[in-house]
N, CA, C and O atoms as a printed pandas DataFrame, in Angstrom:
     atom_number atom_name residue_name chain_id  residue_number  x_coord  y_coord  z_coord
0              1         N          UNK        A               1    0.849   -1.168    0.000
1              2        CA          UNK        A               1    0.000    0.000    0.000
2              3         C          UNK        A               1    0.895    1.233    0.000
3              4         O          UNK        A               1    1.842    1.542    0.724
4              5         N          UNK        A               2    0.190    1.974   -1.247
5              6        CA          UNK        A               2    1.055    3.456   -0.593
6              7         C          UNK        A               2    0.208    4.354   -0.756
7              8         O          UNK        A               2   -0.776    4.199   -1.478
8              9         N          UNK        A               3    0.430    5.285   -0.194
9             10        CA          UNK        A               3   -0.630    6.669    0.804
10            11         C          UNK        A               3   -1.242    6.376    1.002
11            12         O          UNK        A               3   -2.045    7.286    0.796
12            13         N          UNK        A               4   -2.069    5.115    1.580
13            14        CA          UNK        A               4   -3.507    4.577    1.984
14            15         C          UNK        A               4   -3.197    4.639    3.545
15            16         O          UNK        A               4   -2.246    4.289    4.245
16            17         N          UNK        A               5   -3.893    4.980    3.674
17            18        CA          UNK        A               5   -4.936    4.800    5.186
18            19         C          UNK        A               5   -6.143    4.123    5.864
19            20         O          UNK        A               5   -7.039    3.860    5.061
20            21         N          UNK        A               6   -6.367    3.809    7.014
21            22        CA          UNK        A               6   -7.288    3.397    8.074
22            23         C          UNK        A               6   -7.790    1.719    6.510
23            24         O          UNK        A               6   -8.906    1.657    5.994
24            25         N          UNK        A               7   -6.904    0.941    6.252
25            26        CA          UNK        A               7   -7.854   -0.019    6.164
26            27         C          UNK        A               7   -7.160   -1.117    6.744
27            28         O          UNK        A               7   -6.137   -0.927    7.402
28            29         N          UNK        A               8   -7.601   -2.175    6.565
29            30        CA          UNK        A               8   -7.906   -2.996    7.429
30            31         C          UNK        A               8   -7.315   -4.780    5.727
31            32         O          UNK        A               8   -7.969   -5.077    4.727
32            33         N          UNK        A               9   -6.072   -5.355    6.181
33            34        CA          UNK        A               9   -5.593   -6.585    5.319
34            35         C          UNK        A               9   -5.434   -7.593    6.172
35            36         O          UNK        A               9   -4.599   -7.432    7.061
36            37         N          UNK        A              10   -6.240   -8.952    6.108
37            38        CA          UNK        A              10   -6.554   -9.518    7.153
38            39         C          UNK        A              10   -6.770  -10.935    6.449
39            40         O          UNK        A              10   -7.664  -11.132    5.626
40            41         N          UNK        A              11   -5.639  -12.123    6.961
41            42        CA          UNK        A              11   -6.023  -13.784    5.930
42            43         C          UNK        A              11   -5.654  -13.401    4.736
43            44         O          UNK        A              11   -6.437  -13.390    3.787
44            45         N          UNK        A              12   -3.944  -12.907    4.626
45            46        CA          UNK        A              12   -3.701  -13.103    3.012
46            47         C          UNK        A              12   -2.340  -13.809    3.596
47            48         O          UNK        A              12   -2.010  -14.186    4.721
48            49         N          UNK        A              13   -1.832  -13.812    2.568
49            50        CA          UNK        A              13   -0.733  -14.753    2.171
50            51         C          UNK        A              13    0.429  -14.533    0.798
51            52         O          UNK        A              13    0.169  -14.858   -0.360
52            53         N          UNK        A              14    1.417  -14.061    1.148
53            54        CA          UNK        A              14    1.970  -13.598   -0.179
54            55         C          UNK        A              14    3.608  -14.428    0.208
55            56         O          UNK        A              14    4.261  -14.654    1.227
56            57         N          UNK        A              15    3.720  -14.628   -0.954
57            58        CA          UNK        A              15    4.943  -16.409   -0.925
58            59         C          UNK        A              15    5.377  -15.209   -2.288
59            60         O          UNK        A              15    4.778  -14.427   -3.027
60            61         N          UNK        A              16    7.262  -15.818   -1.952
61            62        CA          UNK        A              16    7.965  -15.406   -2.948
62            63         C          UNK        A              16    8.068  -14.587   -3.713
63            64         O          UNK        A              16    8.126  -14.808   -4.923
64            65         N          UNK        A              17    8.132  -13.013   -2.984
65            66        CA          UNK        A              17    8.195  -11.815   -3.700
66            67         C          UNK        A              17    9.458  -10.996   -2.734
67            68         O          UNK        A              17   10.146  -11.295   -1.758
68            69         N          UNK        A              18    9.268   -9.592   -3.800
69            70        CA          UNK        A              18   10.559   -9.215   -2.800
70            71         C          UNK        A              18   10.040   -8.517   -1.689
71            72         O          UNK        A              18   10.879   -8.336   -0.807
72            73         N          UNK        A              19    8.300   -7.827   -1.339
73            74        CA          UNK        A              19    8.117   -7.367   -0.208
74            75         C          UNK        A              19    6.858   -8.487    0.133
75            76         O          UNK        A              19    5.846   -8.504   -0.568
76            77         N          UNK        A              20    6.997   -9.186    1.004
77            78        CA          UNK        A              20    5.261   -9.715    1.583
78            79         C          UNK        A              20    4.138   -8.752    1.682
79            80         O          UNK        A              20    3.200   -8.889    0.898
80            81         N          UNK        A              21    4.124   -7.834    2.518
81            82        CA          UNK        A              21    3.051   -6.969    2.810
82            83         C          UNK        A              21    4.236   -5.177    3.447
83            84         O          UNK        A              21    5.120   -4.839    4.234
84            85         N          UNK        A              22    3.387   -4.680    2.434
85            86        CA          UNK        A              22    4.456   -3.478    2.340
86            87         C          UNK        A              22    3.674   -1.793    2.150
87            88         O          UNK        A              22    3.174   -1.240    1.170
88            89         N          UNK        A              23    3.841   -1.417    3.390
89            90        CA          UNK        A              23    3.044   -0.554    4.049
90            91         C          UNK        A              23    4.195    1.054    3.788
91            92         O          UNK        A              23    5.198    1.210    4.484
92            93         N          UNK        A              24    3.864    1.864    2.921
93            94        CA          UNK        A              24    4.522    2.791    2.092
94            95         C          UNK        A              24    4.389    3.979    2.269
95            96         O          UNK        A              24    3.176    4.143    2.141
96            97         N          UNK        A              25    5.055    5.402    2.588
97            98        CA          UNK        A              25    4.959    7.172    2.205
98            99         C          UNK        A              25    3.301    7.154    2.690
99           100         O          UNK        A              25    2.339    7.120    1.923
100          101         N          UNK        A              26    3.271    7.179    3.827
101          102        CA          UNK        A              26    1.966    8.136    4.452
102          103         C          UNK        A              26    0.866    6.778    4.403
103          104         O          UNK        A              26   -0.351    6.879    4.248
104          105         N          UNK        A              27    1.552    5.641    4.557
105          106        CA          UNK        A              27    0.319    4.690    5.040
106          107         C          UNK        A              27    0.203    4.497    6.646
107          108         O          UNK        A              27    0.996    3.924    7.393
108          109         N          UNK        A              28   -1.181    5.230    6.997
109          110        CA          UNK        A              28   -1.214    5.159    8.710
110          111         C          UNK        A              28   -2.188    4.984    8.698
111          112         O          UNK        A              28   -3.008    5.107    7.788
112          113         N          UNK        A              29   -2.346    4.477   10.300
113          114        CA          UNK        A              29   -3.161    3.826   10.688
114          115         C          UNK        A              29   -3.989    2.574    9.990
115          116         O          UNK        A              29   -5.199    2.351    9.956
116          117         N          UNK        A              30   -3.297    2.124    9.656
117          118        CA          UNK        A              30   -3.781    0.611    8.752
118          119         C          UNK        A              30   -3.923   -0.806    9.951
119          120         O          UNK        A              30   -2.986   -1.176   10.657
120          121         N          UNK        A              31   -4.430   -1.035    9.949
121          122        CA          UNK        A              31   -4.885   -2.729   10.837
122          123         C          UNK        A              31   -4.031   -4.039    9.447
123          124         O          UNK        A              31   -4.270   -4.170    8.246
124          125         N          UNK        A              32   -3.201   -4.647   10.215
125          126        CA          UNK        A              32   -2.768   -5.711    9.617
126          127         C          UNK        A              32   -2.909   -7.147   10.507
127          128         O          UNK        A              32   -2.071   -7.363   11.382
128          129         N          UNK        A              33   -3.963   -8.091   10.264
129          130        CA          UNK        A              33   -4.448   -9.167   11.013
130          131         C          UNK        A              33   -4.331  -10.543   10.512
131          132         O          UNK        A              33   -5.056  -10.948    9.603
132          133         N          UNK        A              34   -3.395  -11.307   11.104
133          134        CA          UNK        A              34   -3.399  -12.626   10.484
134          135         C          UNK        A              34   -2.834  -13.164    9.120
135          136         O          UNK        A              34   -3.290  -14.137    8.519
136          137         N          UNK        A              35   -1.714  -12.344    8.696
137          138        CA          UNK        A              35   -1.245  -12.233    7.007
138          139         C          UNK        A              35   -0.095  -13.705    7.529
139          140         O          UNK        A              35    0.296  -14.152    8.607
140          141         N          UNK        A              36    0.119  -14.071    6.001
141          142        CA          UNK        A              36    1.724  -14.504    6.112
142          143         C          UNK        A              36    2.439  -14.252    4.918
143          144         O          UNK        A              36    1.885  -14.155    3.823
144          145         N          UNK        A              37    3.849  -14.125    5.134
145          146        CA          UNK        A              37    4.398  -13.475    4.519
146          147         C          UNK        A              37    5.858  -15.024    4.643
147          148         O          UNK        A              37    6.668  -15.370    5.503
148          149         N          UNK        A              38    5.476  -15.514    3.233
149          150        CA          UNK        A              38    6.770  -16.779    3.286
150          151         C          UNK        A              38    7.571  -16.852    2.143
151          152         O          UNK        A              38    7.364  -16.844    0.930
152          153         N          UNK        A              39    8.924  -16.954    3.160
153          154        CA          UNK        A              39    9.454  -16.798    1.304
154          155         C          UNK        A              39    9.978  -15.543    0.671
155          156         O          UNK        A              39   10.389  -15.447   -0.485
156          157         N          UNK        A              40    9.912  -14.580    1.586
157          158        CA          UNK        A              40    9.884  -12.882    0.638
158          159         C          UNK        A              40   11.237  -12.641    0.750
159          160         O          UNK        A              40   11.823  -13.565    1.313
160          161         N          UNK        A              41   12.000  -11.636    0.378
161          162        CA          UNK        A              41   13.609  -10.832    0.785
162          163         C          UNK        A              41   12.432  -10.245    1.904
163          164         O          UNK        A              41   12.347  -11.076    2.807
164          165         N          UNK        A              42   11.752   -9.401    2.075
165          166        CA          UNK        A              42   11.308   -8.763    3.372
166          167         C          UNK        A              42    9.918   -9.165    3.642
167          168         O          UNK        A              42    9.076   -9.021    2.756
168          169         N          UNK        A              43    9.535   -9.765    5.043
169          170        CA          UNK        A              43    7.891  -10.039    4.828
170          171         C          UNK        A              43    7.349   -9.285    5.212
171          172         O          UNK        A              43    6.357   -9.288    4.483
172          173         N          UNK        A              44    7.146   -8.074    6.320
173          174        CA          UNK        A              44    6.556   -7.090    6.539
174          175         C          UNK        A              44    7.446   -6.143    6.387
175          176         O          UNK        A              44    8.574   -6.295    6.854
176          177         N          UNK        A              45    6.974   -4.625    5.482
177          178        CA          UNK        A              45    8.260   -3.355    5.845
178          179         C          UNK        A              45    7.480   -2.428    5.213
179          180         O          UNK        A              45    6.977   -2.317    4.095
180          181         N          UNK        A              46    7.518   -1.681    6.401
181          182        CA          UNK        A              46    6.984   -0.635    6.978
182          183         C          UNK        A              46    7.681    0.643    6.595
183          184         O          UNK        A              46    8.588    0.866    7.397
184          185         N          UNK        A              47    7.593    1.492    5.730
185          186        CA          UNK        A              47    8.316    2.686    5.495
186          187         C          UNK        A              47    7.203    4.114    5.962
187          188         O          UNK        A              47    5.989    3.963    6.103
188          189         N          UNK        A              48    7.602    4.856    6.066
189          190        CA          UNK        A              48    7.051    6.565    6.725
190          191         C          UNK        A              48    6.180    6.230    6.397
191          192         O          UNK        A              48    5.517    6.605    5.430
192          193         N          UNK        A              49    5.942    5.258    7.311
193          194        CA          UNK        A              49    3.981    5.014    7.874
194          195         C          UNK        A              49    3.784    5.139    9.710
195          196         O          UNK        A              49    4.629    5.360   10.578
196          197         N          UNK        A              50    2.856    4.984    9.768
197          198        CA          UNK        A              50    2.917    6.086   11.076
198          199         C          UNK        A              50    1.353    4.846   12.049
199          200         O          UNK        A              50    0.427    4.507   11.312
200          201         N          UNK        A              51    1.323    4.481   13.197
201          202        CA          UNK        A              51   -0.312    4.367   13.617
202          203         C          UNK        A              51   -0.606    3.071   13.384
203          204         O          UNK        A              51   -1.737    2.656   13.641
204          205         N          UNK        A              52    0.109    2.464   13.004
205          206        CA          UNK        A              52    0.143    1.233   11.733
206          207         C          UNK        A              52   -0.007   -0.270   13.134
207          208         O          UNK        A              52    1.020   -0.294   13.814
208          209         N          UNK        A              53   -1.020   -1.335   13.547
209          210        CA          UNK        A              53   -1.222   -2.082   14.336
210          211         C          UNK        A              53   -0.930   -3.046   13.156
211          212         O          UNK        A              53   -1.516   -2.937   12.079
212          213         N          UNK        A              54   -0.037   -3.951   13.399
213          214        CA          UNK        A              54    0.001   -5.394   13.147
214          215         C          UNK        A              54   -0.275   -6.642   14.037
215          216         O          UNK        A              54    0.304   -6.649   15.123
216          217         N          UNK        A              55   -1.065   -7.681   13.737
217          218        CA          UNK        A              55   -1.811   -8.250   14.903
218          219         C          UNK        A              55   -1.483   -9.736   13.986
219          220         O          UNK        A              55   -1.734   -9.868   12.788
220          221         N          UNK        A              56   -0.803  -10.891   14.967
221          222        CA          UNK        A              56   -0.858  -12.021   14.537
222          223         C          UNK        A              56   -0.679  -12.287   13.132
223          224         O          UNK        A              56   -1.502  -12.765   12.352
224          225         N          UNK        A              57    0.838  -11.811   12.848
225          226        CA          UNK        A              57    1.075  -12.013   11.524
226          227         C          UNK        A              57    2.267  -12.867   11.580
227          228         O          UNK        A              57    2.812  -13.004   12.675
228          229         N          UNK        A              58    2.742  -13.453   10.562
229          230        CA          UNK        A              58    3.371  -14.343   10.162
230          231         C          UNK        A              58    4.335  -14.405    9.186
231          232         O          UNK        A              58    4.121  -14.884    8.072
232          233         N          UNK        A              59    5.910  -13.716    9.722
233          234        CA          UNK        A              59    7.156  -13.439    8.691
234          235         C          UNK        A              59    8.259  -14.870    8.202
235          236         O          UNK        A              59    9.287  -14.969    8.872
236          237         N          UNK        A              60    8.048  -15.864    7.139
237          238        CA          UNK        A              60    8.740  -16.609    7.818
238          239         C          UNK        A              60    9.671  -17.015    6.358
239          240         O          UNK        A              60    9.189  -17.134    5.232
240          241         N          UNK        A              61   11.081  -17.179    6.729
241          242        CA          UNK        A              61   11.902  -17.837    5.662
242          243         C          UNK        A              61   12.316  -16.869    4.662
243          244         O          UNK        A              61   12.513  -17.264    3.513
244          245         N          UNK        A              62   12.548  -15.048    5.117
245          246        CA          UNK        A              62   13.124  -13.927    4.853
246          247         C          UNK        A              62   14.245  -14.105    4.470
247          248         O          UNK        A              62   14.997  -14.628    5.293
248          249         N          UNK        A              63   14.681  -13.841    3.426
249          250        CA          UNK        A              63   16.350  -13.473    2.630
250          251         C          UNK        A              63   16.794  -12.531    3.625
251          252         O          UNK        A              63   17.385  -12.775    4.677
252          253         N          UNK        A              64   16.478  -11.565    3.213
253          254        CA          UNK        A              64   16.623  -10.381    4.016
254          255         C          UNK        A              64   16.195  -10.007    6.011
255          256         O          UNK        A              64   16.972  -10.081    6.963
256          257         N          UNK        A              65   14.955   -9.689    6.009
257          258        CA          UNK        A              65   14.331   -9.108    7.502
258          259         C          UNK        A              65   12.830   -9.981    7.220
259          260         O          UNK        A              65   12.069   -9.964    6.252
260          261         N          UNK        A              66   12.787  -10.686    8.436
261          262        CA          UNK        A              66   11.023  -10.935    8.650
262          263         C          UNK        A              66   10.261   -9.825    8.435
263          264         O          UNK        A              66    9.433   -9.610    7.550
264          265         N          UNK        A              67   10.685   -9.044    9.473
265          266        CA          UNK        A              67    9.541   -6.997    9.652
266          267         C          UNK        A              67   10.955   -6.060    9.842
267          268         O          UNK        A              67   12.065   -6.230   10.346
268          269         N          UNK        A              68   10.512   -5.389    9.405
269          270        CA          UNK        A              68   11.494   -3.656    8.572
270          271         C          UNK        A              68   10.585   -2.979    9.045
271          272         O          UNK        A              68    9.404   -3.325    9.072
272          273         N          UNK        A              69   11.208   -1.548    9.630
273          274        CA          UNK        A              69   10.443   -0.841    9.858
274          275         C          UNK        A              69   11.688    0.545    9.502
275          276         O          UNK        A              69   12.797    0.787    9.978
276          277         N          UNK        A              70   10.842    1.227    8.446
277          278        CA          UNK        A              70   12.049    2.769    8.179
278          279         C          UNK        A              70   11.591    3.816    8.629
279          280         O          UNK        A              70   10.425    3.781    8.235
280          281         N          UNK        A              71   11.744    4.912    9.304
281          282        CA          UNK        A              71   11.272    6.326    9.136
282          283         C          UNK        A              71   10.111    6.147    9.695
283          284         O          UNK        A              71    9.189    6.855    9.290
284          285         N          UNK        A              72    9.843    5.135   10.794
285          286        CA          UNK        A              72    8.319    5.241   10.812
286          287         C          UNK        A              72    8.090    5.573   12.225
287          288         O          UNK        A              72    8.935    5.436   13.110
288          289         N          UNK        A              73    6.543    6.148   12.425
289          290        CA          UNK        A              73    6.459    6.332   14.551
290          291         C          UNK        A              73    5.703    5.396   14.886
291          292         O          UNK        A              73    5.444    4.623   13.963
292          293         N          UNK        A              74    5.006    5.046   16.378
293          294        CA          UNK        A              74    4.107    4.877   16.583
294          295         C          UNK        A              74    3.050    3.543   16.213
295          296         O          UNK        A              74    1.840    3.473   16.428
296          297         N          UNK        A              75    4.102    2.365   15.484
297          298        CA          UNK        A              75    3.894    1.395   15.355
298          299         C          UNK        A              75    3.514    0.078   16.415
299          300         O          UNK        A              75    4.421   -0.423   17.080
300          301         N          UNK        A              76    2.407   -0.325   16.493
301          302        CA          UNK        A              76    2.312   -1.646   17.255
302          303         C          UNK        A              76    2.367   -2.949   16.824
303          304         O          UNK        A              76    1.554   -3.277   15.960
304          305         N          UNK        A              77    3.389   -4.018   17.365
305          306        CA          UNK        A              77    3.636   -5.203   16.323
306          307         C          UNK        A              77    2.523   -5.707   17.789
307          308         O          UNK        A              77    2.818   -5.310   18.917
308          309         N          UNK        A              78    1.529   -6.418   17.602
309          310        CA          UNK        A              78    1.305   -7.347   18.865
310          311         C          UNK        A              78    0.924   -8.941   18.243
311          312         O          UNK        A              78    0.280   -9.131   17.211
312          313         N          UNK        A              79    1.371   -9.792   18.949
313          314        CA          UNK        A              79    1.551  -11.482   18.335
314          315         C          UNK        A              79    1.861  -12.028   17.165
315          316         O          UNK        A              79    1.273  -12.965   16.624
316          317         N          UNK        A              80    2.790  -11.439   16.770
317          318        CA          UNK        A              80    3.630  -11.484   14.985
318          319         C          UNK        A              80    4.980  -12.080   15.470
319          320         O          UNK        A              80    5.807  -11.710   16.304
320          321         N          UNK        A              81    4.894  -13.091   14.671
321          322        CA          UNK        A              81    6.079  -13.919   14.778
322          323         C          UNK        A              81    7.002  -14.012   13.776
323          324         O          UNK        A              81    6.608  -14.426   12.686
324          325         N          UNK        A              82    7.890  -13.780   13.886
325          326        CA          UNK        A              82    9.114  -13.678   12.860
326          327         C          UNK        A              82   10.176  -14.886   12.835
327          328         O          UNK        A              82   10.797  -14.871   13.898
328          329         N          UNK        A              83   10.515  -15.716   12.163
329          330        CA          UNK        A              83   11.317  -16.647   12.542
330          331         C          UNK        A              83   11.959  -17.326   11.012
331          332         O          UNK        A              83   11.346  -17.165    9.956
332          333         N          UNK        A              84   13.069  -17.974   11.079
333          334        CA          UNK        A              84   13.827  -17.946   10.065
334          335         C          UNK        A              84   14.689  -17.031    8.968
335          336         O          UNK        A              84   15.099  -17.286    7.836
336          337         N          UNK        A              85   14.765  -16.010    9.702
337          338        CA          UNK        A              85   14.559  -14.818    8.620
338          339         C          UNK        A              85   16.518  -14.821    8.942
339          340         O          UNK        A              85   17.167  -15.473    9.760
340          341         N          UNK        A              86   16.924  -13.906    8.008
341          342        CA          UNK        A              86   18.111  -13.321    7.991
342          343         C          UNK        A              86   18.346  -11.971    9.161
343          344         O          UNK        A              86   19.351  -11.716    9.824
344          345         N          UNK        A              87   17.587  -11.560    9.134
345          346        CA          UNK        A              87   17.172  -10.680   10.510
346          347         C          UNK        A              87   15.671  -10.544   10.925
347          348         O          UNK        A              87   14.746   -9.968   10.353
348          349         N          UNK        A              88   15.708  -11.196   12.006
349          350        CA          UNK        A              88   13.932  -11.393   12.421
350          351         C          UNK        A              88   12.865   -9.868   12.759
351          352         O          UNK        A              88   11.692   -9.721   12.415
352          353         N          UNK        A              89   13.654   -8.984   13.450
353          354        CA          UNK        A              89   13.089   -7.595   13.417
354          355         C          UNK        A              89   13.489   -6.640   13.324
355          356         O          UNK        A              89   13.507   -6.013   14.383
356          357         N          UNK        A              90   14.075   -5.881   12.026
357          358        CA          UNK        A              90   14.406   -4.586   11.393
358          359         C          UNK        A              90   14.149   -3.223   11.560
359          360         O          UNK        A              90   13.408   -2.695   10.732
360          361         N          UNK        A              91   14.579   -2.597   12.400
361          362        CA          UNK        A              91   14.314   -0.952   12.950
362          363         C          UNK        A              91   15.231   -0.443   12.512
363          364         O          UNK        A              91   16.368   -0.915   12.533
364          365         N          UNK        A              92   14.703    1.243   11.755
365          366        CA          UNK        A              92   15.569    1.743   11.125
366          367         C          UNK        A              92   15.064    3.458   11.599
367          368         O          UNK        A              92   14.231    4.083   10.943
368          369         N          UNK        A              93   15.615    3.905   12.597
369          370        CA          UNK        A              93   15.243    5.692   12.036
370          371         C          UNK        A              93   13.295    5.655   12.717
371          372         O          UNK        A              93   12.398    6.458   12.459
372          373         N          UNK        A              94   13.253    4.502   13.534
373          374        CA          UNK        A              94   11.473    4.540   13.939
374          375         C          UNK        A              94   11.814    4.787   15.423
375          376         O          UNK        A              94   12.853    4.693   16.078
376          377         N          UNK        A              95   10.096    5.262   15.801
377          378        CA          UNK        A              95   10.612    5.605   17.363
378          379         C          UNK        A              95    9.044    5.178   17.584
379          380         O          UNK        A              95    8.189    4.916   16.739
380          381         N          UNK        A              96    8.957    5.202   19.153
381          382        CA          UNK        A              96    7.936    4.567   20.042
382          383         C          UNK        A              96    6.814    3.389   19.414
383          384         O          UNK        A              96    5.663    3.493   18.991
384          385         N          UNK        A              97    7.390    2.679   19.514
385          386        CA          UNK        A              97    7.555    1.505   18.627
386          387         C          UNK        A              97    6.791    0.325   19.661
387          388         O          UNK        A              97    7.533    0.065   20.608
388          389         N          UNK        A              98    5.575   -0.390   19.692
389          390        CA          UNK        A              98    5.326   -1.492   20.710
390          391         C          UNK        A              98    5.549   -2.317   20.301
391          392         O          UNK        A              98    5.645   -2.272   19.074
392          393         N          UNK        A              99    5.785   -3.616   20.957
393          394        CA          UNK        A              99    6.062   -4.970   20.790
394          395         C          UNK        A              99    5.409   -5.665   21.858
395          396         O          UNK        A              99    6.290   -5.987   22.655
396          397         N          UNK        A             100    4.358   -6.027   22.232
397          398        CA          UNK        A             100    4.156   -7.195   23.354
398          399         C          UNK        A             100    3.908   -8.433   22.420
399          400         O          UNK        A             100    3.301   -8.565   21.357
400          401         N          UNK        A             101    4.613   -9.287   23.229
401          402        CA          UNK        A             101    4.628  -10.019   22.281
402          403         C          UNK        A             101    4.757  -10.924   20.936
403          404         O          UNK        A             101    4.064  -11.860   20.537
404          405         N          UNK        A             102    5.828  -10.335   20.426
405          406        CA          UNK        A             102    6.320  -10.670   18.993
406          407         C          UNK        A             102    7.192  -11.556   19.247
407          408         O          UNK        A             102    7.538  -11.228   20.383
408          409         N          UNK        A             103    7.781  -12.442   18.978
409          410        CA          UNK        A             103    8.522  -13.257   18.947
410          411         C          UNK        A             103    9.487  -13.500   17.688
411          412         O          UNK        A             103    9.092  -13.934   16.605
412          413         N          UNK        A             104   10.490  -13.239   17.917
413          414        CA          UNK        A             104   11.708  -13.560   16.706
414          415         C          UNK        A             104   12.409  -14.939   16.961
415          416         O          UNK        A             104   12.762  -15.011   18.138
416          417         N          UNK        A             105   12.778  -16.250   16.105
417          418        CA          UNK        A             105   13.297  -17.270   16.666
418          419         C          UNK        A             105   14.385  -17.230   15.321
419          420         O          UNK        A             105   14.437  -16.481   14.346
420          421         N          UNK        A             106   14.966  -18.042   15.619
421          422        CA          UNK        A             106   15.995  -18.663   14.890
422          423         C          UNK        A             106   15.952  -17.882   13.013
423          424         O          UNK        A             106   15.493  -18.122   11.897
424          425         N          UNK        A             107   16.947  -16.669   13.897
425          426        CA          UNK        A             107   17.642  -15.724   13.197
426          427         C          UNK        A             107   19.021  -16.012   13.005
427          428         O          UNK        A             107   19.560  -16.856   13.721
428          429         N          UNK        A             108   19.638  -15.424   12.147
429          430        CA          UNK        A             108   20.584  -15.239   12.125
430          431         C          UNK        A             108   21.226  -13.557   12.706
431          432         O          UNK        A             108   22.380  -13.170   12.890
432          433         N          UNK        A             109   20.219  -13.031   12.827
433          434        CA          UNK        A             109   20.455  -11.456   13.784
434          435         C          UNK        A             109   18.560  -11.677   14.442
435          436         O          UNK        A             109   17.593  -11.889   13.710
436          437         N          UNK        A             110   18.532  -11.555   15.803
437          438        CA          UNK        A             110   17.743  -11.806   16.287
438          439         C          UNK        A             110   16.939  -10.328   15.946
439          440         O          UNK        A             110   15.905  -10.420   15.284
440          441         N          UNK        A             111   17.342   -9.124   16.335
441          442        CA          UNK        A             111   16.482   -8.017   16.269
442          443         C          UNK        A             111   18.056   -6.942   15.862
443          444         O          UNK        A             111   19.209   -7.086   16.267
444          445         N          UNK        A             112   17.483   -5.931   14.951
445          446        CA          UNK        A             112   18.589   -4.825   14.704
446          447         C          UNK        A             112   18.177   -3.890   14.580
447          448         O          UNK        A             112   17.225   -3.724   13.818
448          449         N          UNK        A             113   18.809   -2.742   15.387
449          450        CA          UNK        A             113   18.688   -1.806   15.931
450          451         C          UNK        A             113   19.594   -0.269   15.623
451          452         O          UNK        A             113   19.969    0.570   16.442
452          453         N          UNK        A             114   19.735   -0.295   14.324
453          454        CA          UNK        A             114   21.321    0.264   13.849
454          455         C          UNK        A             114   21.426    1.826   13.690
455          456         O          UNK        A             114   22.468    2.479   13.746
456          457         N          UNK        A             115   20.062    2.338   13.466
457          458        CA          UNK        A             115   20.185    4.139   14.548
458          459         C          UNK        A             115   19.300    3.974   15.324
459          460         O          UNK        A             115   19.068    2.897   15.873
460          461         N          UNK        A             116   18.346    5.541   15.577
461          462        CA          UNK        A             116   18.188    6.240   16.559
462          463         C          UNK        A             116   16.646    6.002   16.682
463          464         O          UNK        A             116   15.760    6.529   16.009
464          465         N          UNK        A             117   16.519    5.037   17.749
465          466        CA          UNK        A             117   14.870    4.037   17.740
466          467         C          UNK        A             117   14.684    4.045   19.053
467          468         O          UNK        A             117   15.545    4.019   19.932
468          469         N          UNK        A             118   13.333    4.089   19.172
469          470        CA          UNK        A             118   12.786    4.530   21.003
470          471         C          UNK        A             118   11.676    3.236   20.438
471          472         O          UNK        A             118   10.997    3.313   19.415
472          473         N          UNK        A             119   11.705    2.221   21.270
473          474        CA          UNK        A             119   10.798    1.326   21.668
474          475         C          UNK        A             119   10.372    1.347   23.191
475          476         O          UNK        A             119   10.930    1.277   24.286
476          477         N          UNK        A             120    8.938    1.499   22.627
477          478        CA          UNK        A             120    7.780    1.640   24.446
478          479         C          UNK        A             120    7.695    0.579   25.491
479          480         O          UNK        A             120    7.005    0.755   26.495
């Protein structure tokens, strides 16, 4: 999605691309529920999107990052599991950031953190 707002992607499934589900330049407040994302270079990534709830999603077998997050605020990951990935959770330049609950497993970089990121 790009410049979209307040909707709602919920029971999809996107295998073998280079973004799984890819939230773009002024996508906020979007509801993301129950996706999976297998197979991608990135399965969730999040660029200057803002408000953005991800709920029980599913990053798995990433080239790259399970979930990316660039330039973005105010993001909630809650019960999204990331696992297999080349880096399981990707922060870049985002701030107040929630996580209850997400789980990253068997990474090769468990979570990265490489500037200036405020998680709540």
């Amino acid at each position: 999605m790009r410049n979209s707002s307040t909707n709602l992607l919920s029971n999809n499934t996107v295998l073998d691309s280079n973004y799984g589900l890819w939230l773009y330049s002024s996508s906020n407040d979007n509801k993301l529920d129950d996706n999976r994302a297998l197979d991608n270079q990135i399965g969730v990534y999040l660029k200057e999107s803002n408000g953005n709830v991800l709920t029980d999603n599913t990053a798995l077998n990433s080239t790259v990052s399970g979930i990316s997050v660039w330039d973005s605020a105010e993001n909630t990951l809650i019960n999204n599991e990331a696992s297999n990935n080349y880096v399981s959770i990707y922060l870049q330049n985002s701030s107040e950031m929630h996580f209850p609950t997400t789980r990253h497993l068997a990474a090769i970089t468990g979570c990265g953190l490489p500037f200036a990121v405020t998680i709540a």
